[in-house]
C-alpha positions in Angstrom: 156.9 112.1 116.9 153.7 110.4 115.5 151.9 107.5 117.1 150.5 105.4 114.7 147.6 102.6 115.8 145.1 100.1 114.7 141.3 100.3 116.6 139.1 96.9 116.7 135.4 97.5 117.1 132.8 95.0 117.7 129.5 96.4 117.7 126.6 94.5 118.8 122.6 95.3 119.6 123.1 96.9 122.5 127.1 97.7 122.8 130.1 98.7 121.2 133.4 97.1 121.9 136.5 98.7 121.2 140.5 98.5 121.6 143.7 101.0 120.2 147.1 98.7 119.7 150.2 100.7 119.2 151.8 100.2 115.7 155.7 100.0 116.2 157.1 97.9 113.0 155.2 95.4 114.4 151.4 95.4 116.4 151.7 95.6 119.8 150.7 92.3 121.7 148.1 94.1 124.2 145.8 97.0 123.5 147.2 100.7 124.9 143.3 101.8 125.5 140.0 99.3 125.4 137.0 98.9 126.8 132.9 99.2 125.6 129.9 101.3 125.8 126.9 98.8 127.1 123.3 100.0 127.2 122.6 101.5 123.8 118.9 102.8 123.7 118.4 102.6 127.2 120.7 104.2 130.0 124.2 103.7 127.9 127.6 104.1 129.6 131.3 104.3 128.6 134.0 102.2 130.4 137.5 102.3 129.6 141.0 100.6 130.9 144.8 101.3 129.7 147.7 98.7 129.1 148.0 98.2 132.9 144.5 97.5 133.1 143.5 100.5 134.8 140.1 102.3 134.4 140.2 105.3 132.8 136.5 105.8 131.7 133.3 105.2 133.5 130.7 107.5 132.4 127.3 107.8 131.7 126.0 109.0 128.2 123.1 110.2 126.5 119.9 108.8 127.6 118.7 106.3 124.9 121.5 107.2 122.9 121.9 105.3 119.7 124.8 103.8 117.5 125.7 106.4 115.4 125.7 109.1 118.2 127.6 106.9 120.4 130.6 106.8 118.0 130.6 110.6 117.6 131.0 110.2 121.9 133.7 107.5 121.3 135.7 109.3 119.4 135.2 112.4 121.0 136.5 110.5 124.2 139.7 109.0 122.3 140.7 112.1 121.1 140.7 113.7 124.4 142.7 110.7 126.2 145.4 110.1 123.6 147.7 112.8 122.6 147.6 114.8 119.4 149.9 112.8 117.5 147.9 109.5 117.5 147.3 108.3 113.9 144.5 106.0 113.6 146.2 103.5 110.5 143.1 101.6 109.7 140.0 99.6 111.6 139.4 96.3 112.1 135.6 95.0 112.9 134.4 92.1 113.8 131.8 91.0 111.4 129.3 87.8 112.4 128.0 86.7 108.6 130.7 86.1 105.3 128.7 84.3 103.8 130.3 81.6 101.6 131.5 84.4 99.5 134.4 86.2 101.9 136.9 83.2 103.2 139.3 85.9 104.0 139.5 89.8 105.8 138.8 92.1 103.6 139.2 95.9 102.8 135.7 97.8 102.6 134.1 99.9 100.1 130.9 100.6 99.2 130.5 97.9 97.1 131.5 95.3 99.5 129.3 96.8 102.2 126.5 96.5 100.0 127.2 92.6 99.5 127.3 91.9 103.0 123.6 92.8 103.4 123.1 90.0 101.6 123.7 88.1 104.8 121.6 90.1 107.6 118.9 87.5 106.8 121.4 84.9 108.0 122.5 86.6 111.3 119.6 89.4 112.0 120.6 90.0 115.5 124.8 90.6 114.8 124.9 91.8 111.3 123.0 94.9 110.8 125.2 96.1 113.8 128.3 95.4 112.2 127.3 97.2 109.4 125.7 100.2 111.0 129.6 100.3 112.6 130.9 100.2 109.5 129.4 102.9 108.1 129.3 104.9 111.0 133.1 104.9 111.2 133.3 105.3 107.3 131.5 108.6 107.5 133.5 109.9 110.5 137.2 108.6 109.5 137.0 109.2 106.3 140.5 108.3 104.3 141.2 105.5 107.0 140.8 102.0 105.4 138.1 99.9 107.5 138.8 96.3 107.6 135.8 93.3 107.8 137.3 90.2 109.9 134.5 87.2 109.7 133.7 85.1 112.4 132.7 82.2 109.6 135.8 82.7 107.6 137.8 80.0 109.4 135.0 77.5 108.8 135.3 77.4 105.2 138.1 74.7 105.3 135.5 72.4 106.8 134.9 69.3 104.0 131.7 70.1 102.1 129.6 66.9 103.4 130.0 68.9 106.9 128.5 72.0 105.9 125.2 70.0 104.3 122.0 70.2 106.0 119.6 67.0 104.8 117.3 69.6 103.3 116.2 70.4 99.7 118.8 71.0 97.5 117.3 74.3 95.9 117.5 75.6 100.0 121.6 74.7 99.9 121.8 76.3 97.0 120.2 79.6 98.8 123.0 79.5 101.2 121.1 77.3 103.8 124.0 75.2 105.4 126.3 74.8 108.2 128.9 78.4 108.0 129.7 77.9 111.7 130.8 80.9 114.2 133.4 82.2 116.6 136.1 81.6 113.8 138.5 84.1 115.0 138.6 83.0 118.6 139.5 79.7 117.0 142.0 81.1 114.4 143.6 82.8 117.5 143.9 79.2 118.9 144.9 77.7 116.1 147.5 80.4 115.9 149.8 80.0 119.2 148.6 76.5 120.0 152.3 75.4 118.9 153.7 77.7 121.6 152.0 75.5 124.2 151.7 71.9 122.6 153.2 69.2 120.3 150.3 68.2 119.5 148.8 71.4 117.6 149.3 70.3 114.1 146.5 66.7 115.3 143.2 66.3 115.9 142.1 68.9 118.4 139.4 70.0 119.6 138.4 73.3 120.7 135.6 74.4 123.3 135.0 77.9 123.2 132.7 78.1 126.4 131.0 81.6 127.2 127.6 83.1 127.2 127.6 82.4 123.5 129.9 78.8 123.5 130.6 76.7 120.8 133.5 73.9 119.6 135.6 73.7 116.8 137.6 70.3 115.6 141.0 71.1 114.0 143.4 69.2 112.0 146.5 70.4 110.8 145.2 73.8 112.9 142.2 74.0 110.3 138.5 73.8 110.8 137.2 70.2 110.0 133.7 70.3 111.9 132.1 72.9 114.4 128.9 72.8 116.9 127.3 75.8 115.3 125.4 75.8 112.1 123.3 78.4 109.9 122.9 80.5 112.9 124.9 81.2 116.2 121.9 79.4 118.0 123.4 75.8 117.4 125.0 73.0 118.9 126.2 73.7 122.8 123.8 75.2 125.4 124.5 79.0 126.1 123.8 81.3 128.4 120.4 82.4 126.9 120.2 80.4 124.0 119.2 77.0 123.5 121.5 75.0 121.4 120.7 72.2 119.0 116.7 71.9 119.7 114.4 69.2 117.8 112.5 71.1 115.2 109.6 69.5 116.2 109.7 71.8 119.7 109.4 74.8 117.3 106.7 73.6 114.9 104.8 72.8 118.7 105.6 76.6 119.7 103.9 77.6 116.7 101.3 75.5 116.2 99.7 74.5 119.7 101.2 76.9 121.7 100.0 80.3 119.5 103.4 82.0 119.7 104.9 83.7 116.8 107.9 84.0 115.1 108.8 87.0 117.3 108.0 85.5 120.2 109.9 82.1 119.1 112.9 83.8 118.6 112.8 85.5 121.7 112.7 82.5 123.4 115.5 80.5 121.4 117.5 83.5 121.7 117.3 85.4 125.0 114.9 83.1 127.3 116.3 79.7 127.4 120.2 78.4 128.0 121.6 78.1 131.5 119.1 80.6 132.1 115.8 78.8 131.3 117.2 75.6 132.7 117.9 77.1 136.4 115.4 80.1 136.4 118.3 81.8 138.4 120.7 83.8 136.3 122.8 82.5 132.8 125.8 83.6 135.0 127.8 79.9 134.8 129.6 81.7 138.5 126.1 82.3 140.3 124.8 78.7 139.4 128.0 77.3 140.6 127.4 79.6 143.8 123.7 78.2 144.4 122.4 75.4 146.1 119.6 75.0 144.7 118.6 72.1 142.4 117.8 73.7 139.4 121.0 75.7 139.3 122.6 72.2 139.7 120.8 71.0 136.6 121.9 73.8 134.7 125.3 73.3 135.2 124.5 69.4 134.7 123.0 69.9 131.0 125.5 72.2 130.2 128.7 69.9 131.0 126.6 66.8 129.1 126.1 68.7 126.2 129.9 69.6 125.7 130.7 66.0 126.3 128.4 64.7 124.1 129.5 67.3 121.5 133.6 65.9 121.9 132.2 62.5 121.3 130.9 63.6 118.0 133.7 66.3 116.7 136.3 63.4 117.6 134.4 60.6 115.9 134.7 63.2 112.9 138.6 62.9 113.1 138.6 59.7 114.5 140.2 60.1 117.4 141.0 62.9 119.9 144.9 64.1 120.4 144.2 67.8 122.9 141.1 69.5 123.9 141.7 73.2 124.4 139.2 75.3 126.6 139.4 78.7 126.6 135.9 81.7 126.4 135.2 82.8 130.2 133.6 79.5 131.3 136.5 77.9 129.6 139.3 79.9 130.7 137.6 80.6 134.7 135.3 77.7 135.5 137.3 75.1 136.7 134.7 72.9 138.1 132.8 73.3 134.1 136.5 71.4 133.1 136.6 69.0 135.7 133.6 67.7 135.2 134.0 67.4 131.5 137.4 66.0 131.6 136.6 63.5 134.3 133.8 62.3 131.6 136.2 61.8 129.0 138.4 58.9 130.8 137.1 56.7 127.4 139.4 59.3 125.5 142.3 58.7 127.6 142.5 62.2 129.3 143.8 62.0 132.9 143.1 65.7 134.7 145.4 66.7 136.8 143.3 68.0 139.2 145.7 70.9 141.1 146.5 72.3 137.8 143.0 72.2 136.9 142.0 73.9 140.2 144.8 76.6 139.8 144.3 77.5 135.9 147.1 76.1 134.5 147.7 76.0 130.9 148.3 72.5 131.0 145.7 70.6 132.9 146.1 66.8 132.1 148.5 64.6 133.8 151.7 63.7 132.0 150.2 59.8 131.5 147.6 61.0 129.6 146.8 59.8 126.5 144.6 63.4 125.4 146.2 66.5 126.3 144.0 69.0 128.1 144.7 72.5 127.8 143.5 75.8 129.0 144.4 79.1 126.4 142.8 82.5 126.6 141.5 83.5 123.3 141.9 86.9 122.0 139.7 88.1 119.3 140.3 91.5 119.2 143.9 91.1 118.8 143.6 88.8 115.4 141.0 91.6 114.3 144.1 93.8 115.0 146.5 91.8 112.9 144.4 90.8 110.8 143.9 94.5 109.8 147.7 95.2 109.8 147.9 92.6 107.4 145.8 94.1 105.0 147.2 97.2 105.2 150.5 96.4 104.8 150.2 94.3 102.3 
């Protein structure tokens, strides 16, 4: 009997991420096979887990291998760990930049491919991978529909006044503005936030807190404003990146410090964060382990910017019903929650501190006035359905 399934791929600079859900009437809530190949054009390697979360890959490839070769080793690999009768249905990637043009997932053909290079100007270090994915699995799969899922798709409900810059208009006309990022972690949010509160359909806010951490403010479970902007360097303070920086600390880079724009993005991009702050590491778990002070200051500026950033999205909405963490930092760092929750006392949220402590989806007290919660996002599975959608249609 024929197994019929949906693959999600995510491929970045340096990795490609990748998960197989069973197709039974209905997708299947958990991937049967994922996992990622890290270290493309260096010393690459191939992990792999099953349903039950057990590895079943962890093997070194090529040395320097590149994209398109390490698809042909991906495959290869799938179609020696899944039986014969495993038909691939359609697949889903994750793609960074829609532009203002693609609101929605859509089904790719040449044509469309073609428009989204429009937008590697707008996201140079995630959408030429996404692309080179895309045709990479288009040329090896032919016949099987591949599926673009946008990361600034859920954005576009945001009010036009939000997605302004105060910048000539001929520039907004270009496509310079606010798009706004990790829309499908917050579509997943938005998605089974009424399985978990009463509030979902309010003003909520979302903090997506990882290595790359943003926050989203929903009403009615849509996108009203969001920290990031024109690029995915925006807003909160990361694990490299900077966050929102005064212009005027670039034009100095340039100008009196002799760097150029290579060397500026570097340094916006892979230098600074939690990891130019402390020095140590942009690993929110080993700056939570040191003692040292610059560690502590990290962690510090990172919890001040995501309460200054609430105070903002919630004067937005005026007024703040739940605040949702979820991302790693958001769904593992309790003490990153407690000390933004314990902040927000102005908001009326009351933490619950042994709920906190223990991860619990609910992690305010029943007195107060904001509801905290704490919901693991899953992007690969709305790429999945997403997909199914599309082809089902």
């Amino acid at each position: 009997m024929s197994r019929h399934a949906v693959a999600t791929i995510n491929a970045g600079s340096s990795s490609i991420k990748f998960a197989l859900y069973e197709l039974n009437g209905t997708l299947a809530r958990h991937p049967f096979l994922s996992g990622q190949i890290d270290g493309l054009g260096a010393e690459a390697h191939l992990v792999a887990k099953d349903a039950d979360g057990h590895r079943t890959a962890d093997l070194p490839l090529a040395h320097g291998i590149k994209h398109a070769a390490a698809f042909d080793a991906l495959l290869e690999w799938i179609g020696s760990h899944t039986e014969k009768s495993l038909t691939l249905a359609a697949v889903g990637h994750r793609v960074v930049h829609g532009g203002e043009r693609f609101s929605q997932p859509i089904v790719l053909d040449a044509a469309t491919v073609t428009a989204l290079e429009q937008f590697v100007s707008l996201a140079p270090l995630h959408q030429p991978h996404n692309l080179n994915g895309i045709r990479a699995l288009s040329e090896r799969l032919p016949g099987v529909p591949q599926i673009a899922c946008f990361d600034t798709a859920f954005h576009r409900t945001q009010p036009h006044i939000a997605q302004l810059f105060a910048i000539p208009r001929s520039l907004t006309d270009e496509g310079v503005r606010r798009y706004g990022f990790h829309g499908l972690s917050y579509e997943y949010i938005a998605r089974v936030l009424p399985e978990h509160s009463a509030r979902a359909d309010g003003r909520v806010i979302v903090a997506h807190l990882g290595n790359g951490a943003s926050m989203c403010a929903m009403h009615q479970r849509q996108s009203q404003a969001t920290s990031m902007g024109f690029t995915a360097i925006d807003g909160l303070m990361m694990g490299t990146r900077t966050g929102a920086l005064d212009p005027g600390v670039i034009l100095y880079l340039l100008q009196s410090k002799g760097m150029d724009a290579k060397a500026v993005e570097k340094l916006l991009y892979k230098e600074s964060g939690l990891l130019g702050v402390s020095g140590i590491s942009q690993d929110m778990r080993t700056l939570l382990a040191s003692d040292r002070p610059e560690a502590a200051e990290a962690v510090d500026l990172f919890c001040y910017r995501i309460v200054r950033e609430i105070g903002a999205l919630a004067a937005c909405m005026g007024g703040l019903d739940a605040l949702v963490f979820t991302g790693g930092i958001g769904e593992h760092a309790a003490e990153v929650r407690r000390r933004v929750c314990l902040a927000l006392g102005w908001l009326g949220l009351t933490l619950n501190e042994t709920a906190n402590a223990a991860n619990a989806v609910h992690i305010s007290t029943e007195a107060s006035r904001t509801e905290a919660l704490v919901i693991p996002t899953d992007e690969e599975w709305m790429i999945a359905q997403h997909t199914l959608d599309l082809i089902t249609a």
